[in-house]
N, C-alpha and C positions, 0 to 999 in steps of 0.2 A: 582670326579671319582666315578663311579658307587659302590656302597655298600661299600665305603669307609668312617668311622667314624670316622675319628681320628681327625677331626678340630674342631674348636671352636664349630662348629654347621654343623650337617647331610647336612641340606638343605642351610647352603650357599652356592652361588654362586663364582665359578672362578676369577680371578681379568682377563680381559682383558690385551691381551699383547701388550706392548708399542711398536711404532715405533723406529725408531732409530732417536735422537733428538739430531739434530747437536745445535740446539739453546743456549742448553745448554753445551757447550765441553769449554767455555772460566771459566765455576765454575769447572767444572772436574779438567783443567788444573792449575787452581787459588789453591784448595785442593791439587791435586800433590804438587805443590810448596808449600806449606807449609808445607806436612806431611812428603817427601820423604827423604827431607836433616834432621829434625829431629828422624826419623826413622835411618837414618845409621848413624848419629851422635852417637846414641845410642848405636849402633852395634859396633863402630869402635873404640870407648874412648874404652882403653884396664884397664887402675886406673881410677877414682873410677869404680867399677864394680855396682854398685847399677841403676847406669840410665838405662841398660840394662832390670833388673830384674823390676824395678818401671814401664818400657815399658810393661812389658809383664804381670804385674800383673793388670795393666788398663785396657789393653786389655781382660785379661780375666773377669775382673767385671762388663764389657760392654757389652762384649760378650752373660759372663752367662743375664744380664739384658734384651737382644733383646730375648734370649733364651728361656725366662720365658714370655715373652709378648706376644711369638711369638705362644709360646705351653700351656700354661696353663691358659690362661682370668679370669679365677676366682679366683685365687691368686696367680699372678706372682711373688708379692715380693718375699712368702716364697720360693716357688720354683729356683726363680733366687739364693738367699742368700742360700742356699743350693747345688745347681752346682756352684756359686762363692767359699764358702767354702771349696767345695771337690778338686778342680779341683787346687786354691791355695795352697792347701796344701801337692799335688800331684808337682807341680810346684818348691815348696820351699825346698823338699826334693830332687828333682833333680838338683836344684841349689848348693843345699849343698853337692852334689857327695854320695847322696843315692839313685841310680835309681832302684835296685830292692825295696826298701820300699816305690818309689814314687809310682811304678806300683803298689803295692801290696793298696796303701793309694788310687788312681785311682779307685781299682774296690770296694774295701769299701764307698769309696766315694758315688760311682752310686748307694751301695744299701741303702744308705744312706736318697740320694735324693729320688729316689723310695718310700720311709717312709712317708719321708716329706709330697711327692704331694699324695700319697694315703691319708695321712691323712687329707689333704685338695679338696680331692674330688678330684684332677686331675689325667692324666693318669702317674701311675709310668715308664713306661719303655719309656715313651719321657724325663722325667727328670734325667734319669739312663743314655739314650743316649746322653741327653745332656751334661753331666761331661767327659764322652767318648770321643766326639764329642770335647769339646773345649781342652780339659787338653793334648789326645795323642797329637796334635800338639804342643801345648806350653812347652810338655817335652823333644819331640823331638827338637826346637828350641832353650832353654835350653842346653843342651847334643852337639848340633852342635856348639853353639856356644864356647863352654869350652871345645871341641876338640882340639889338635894343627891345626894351622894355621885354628883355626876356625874361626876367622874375614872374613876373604876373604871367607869361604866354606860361610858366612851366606851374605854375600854382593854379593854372585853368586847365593844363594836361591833366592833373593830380586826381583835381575835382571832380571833372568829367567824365576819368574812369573809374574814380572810385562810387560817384556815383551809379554810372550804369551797373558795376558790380551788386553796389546795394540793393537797389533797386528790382535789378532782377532778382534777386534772392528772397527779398522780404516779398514781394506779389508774385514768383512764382511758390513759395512757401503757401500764402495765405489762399492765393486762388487755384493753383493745379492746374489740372486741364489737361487738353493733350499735348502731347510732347515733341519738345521743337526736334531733336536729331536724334531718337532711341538709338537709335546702331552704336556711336559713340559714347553721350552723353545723356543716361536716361532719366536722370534727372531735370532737363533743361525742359522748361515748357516755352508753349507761344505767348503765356502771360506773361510768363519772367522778363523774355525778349522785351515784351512792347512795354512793359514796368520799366525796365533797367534804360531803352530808349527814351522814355521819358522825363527819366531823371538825370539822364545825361543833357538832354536838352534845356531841363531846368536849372541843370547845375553852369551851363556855359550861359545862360540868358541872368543867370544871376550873377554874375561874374562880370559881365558886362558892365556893371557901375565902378566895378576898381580903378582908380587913377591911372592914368597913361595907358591901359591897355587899350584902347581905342578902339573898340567895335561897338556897331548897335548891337539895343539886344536881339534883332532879327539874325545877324551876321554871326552872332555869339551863339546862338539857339540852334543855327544851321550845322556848325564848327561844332557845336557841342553833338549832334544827330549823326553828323560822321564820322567824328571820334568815337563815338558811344558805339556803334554799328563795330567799328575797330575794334573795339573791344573784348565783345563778345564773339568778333571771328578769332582772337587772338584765345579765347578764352574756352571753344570748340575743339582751335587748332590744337591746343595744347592737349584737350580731352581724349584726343584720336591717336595723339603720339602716346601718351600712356596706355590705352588701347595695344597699340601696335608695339610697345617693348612690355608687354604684360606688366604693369605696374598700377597701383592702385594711386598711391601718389607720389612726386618727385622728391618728397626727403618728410621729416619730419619738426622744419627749425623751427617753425610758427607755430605756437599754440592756438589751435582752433580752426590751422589752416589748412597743415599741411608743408610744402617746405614754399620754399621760398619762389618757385618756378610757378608754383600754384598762386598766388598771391599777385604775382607781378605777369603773366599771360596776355591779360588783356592790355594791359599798359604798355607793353613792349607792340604791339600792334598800334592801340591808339598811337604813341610818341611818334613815328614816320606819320599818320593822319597828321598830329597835331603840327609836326614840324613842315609838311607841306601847306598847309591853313596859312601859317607863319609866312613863309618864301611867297605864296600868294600874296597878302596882304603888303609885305614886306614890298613887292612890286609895285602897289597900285592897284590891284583888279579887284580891290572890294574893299570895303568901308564898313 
């Protein structure tokens, strides 16, 4: 982008944007199977509660690690280990049913990290966003999960965006078209988009028969439309930040995916949708 510094380097080049590569959908779906039934395994074991929290603390030391790789080349570690620290500790105090001290640990956190990378030459306010960036979703997911009947609210998070992900993928593969955000992401079509929303809305309207989660399926369809939406702005957002630090993808831990940042984008978006759905309902204001 024209007069924009904020990558490793002024003058490198864009990564080239990939086709859509069916060649690879039998390691995509090999990775599904193995991460997904782990993943809600984790969600759904109600005692011990710790597999939950050990989930979500991996993910963030992974997270923060792509983080740091991704924005600061001259010393990722300290950087990473710094949005790891802030961002856990922000995590562990929401776990424990201290969220206004997580939030308040959250924004200490980011000026934290800001220190850090100043200190080591990097930019502070990518390190600052990055604690931002990973921690509000992982408190919000946190929070939703230790909701009542928060099993199912986070097993219809899960759905909904791994839905829309599908979804757009496999109809903007088959039908093409023109393209929902070239600048960014030139891959993404307007089929993908209204694919991927519709399967989000299928996946919360079928969700809606689960025990105790309590929504019709109008309420679930609706919740499933704006998480899904969620989604794919999380899914953008992430497209324009790799854009913007010249990188092609955030690591390489997932086979088929990409790293791990690539993978969880839109869900880190959806979870604040899904956990506002949640505090709505949780009120009274919809049924």
């Amino acid at each position: 982008m024209s007069g924009d510094t904020a990558g490793p380097s002024p003058t490198m080049s864009l990564p080239q944007a990939r086709g859509f590569n069916w060649s690879n959908l039998g390691v995509r779906v090999a990775s599904a199977v193995v991460l997904i039934p782990a993943v809600l395994a984790a969600v759904w074991v109600e005692e011990p509660k710790w597999p939950f929290l050990m989930l979500i603390a991996v993910a963030v030391a992974l997270l923060a690690i792509e983080w740091g790789a991704m924005t600061a080349p001259t010393a990722p570690r300290r950087v990473s280990t710094a949005v790891t620290v802030a961002a856990l500790a922000a995590v562990f105090l929401a776990y424990l049913d201290h969220t206004t001290l997580a939030w308040a640990a959250m924004v200490l956190g980011a000026v934290a990290a800001a220190l850090v990378a100043r200190g080591v030459a990097e930019r502070p306010m990518n390190a600052a966003f990055g604690v931002i960036y990973i921690a509000i979703p992982c408190v919000c997911l946190v929070w939703l999960r230790e909701m009542p009947r928060g099993r199912e609210w986070t097993v219809l998070l899960f759905a909904v965006a791994w839905a829309a992900d599908i979804g757009a993928y496999a109809i903007g593969s088959l039908l093409k078209g023109p393209k929902l955000w070239p600048r960014f992401s030139p891959n993404k079509t307007w089929a993908g988009f209204v694919g991927g929303l519709a399967a989000a809305m299928g996946a919360g309207a079928g969700l809606s028969f689960l025990p105790r989660i309590d929504l019709t399926v109008g309420t679930a369809a609706m919740i499933g439309l704006v998480a899904g939406l969620a989604t794919m702005a999380g899914d953008l957002w992430e497209s324009m930040l790799k854009r913007r630090f010249g990188v092609k993808d955030s690591g390489d831990l997932i086979p088929g995916h990409g790293g791990l940042l690539d993978r969880v984008d839109g869900l880190m978006f959806a979870v604040v949708v899904m956990a506002l759905a949640r505090l709505i309902t949780h009120w009274g204001w919809a049924h």
